[in-house]
matplotlib code that plots the C-alpha trace (Angstrom):
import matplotlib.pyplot as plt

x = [-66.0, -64.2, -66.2, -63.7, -61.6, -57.7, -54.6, -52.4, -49.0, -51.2, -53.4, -57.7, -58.5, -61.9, -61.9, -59.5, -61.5, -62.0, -61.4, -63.4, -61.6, -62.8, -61.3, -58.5, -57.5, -58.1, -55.7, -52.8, -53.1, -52.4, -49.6, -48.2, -47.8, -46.0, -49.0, -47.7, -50.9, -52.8, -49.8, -50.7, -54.0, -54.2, -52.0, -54.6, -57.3, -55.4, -54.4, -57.4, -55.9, -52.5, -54.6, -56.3, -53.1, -51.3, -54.0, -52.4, -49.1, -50.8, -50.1, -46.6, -46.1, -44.8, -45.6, -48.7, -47.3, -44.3, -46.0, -48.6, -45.3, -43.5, -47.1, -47.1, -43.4, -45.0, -48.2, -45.6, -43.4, -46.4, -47.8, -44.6, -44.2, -47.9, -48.5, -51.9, -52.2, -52.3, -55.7, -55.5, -56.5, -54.2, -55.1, -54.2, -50.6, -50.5, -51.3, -48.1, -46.0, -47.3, -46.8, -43.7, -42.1, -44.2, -41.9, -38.4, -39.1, -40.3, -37.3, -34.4, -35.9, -35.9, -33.8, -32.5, -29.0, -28.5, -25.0, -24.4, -23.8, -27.3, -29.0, -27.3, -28.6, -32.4, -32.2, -31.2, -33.5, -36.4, -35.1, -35.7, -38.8, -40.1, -38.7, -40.3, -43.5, -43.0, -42.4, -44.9, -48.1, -47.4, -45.4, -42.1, -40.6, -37.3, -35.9, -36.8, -35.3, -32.0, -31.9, -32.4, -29.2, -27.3, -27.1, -27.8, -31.6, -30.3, -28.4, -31.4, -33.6, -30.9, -30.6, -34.4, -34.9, -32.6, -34.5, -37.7, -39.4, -40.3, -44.2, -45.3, -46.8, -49.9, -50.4, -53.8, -53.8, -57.9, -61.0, -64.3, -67.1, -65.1, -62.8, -59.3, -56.9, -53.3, -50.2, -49.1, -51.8, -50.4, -46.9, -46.4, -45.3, -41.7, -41.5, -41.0, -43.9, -41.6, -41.6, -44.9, -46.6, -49.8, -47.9, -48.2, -50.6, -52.2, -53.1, -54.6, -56.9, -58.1, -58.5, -60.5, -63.0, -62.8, -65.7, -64.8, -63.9, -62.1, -59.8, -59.1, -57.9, -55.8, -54.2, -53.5, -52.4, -50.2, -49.5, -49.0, -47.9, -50.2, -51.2, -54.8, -55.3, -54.1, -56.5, -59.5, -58.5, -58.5, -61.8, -63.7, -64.6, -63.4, -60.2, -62.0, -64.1, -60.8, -59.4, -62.7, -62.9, -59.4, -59.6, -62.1, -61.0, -57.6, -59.8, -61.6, -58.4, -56.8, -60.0, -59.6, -55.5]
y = [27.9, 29.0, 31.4, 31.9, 34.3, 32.7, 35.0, 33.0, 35.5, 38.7, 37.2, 37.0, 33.9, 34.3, 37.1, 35.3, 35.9, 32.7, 33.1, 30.8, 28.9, 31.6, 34.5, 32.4, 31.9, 35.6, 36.8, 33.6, 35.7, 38.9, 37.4, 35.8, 39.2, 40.6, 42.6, 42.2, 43.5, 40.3, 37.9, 39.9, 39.2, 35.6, 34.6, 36.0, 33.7, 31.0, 31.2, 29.5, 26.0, 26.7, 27.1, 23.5, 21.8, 23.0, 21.2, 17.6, 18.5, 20.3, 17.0, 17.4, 20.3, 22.6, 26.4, 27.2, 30.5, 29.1, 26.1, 28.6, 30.7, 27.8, 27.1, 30.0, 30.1, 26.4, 28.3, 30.9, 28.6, 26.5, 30.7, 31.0, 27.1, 26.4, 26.4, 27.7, 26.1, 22.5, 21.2, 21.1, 22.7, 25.1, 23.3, 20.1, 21.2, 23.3, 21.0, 18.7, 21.6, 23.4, 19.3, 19.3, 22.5, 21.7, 18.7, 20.0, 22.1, 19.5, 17.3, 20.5, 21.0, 16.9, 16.1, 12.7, 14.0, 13.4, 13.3, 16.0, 14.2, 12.1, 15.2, 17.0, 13.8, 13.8, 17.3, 17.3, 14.5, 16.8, 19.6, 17.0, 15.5, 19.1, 20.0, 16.9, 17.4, 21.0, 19.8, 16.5, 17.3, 14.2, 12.3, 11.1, 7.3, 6.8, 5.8, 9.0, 10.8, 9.1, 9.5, 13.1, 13.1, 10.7, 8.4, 4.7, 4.6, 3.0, 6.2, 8.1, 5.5, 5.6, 9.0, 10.0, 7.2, 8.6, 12.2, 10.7, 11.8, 9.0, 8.3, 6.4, 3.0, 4.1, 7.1, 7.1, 6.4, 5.5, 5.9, 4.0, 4.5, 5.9, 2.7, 4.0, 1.9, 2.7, 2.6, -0.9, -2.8, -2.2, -3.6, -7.4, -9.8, -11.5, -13.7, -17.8, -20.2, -21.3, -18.5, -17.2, -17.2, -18.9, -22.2, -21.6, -23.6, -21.3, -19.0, -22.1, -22.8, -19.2, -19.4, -22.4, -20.6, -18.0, -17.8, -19.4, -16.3, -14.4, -17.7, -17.4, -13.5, -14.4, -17.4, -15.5, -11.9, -13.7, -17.3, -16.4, -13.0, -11.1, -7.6, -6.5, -5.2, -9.2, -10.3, -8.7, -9.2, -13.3, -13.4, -10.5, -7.9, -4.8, -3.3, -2.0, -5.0, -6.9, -4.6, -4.6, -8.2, -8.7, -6.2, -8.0, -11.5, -10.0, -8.6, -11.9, -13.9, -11.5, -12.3, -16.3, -15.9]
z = [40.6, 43.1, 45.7, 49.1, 49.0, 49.0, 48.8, 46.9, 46.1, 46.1, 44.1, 45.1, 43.7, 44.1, 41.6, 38.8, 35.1, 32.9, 29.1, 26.8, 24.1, 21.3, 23.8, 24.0, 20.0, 19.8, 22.2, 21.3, 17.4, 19.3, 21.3, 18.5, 17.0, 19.8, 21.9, 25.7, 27.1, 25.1, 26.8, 30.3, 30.0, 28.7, 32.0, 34.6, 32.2, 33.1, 36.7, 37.6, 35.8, 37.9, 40.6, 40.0, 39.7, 42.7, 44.5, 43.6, 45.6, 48.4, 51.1, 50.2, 52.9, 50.4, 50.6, 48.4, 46.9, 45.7, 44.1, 42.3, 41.1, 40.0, 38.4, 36.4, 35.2, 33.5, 32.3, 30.3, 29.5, 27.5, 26.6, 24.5, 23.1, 22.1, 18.2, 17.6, 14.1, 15.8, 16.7, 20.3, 23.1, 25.1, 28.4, 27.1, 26.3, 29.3, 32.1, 31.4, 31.0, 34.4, 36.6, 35.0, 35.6, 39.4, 39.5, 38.8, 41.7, 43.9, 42.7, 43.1, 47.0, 47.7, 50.7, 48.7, 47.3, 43.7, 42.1, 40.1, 36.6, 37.3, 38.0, 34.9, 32.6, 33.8, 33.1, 29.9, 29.4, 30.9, 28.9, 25.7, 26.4, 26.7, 23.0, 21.9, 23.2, 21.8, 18.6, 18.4, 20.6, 22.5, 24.9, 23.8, 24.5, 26.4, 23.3, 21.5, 24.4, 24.5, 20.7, 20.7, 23.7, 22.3, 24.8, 25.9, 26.9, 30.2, 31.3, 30.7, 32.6, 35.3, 35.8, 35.6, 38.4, 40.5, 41.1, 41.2, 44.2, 46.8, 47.8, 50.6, 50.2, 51.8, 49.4, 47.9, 44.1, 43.6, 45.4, 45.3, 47.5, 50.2, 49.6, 48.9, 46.7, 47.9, 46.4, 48.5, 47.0, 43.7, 44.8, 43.7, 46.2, 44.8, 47.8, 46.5, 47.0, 49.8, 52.2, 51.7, 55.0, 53.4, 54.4, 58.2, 59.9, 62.0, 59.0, 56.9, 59.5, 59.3, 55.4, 55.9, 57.6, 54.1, 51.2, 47.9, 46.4, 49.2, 49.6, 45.7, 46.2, 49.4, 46.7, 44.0, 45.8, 48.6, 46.7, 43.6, 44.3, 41.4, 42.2, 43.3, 38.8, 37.9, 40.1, 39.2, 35.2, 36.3, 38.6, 36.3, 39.4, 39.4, 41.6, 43.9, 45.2, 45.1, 47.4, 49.6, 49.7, 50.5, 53.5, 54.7, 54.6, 56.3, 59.0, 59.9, 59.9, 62.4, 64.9, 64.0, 64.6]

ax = plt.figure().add_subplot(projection="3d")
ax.plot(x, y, z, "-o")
ax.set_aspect("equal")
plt.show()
């Protein structure tokens, strides 16, 4: 629950009302039969989950009120789409709907110029994968969405590439015990076995000086050039203790060095 007071467009979020499920159904049968007031009123139920999704773009250094509008035109956009005879919860179709429409805002404001014709074809391929979603309850696959265009999947995959919005390798992606796993450690190393620095003799002498285990990691992340998820699949620990134990092997090298 939220219990400070935030002005978010004019809006007290501290006072937003929450609509159960059964509230919910009701009003979606009203709506459905044209009552605006029902419509009016099922939006300000669900401002709260706008609310809760803003808050995983708010280190982006966008304004806040015009993420929560952009919010909302999602939330109506998934109030006018979403078939109540299918089994499934109004949240769970909303919340894609809202990150996406989130998204294309993000991606229209991004200082990276696009072409026009790339930007055209990811957003007719946005515009499909929303119909299809619309239509199936589920995320579609490239090739569904090239079909529905009529194009090669590889223009599609081109062109939805190119207004992706860069992240920083140091971006958090998991946390663990206050151990964060960051996007960098997910990266795979493509050097050859010939220029990895693992071959210097100053850093073997370091290694030497390693645990069994932390000189396996080091081998297969920097050697072998498998990601932090590889190796813990292979030596049957978890990501997170990878990432632990690799930190610290790194640390006690650079004292030895």
């Amino acid at each position: 629950m939220y219990t400070n007071k935030v002005e978010i467009c004019g809006v007290n979020t501290s006072k937003l009302p929450v609509l159960t499920n059964e509230e919910m159904q009701k009003l979606f049968v009203k709506i459905k039969a044209g009552d605006l007031e029902a419509r009016d009123e099922f939006v300000q139920g669900n401002l709260r989950l706008v609310l809760s999704i803003i808050q995983r773009f708010n280190r982006r250094g966008e304004n806040v009120d015009d993420l929560f509008q952009v919010g909302c035109i999602g939330l109506i956009k998934a109030i006018d789409n979403f078939d109540l005879s299918q089994n499934v919860r109004f949240s769970t179709y909303a919340v894609p709907m809202i990150i996406g429409e989130i998204r294309r805002y993000l991606r229209d404001n991004n200082s990276i110029r696009v072409s026009r014709s790339l930007r055209d074809i990811a957003y007719k391929a946005l515009q499909a994968r929303d119909q299809l979603v619309s239509k199936h309850l589920k995320e579609p696959t490239i090739m569904e969405i090239s079909k529905e265009l009529n194009m090669p999947k590889e223009e599609v995959v081109f062109a939805l590439d190119a207004i992706q919005e860069p992240i920083s390798l140091f971006e958090p992606i998991y946390h663990d015990s206050g151990d964060a796993i960051f996007v960098m450690d997910q990266v795979k190393d493509e050097k050859s076995e010939d220029e990895v620095w693992l071959e210097e003799i100053a850093l073997r002498e370091a290694i030497d000086k390693l645990n069994k285990r932390e000189k396996l990691i080091l081998n297969l992340r920097f050697y072998e050039g498998k990601t932090q998820m590889e190796v813990a699949d292979e030596i049957g620990i978890s990501q997170a203790q990878v990432s632990r134990l690799e930190k610290n092997a790194l640390r006690q090298m650079r004292k030895l060095i």
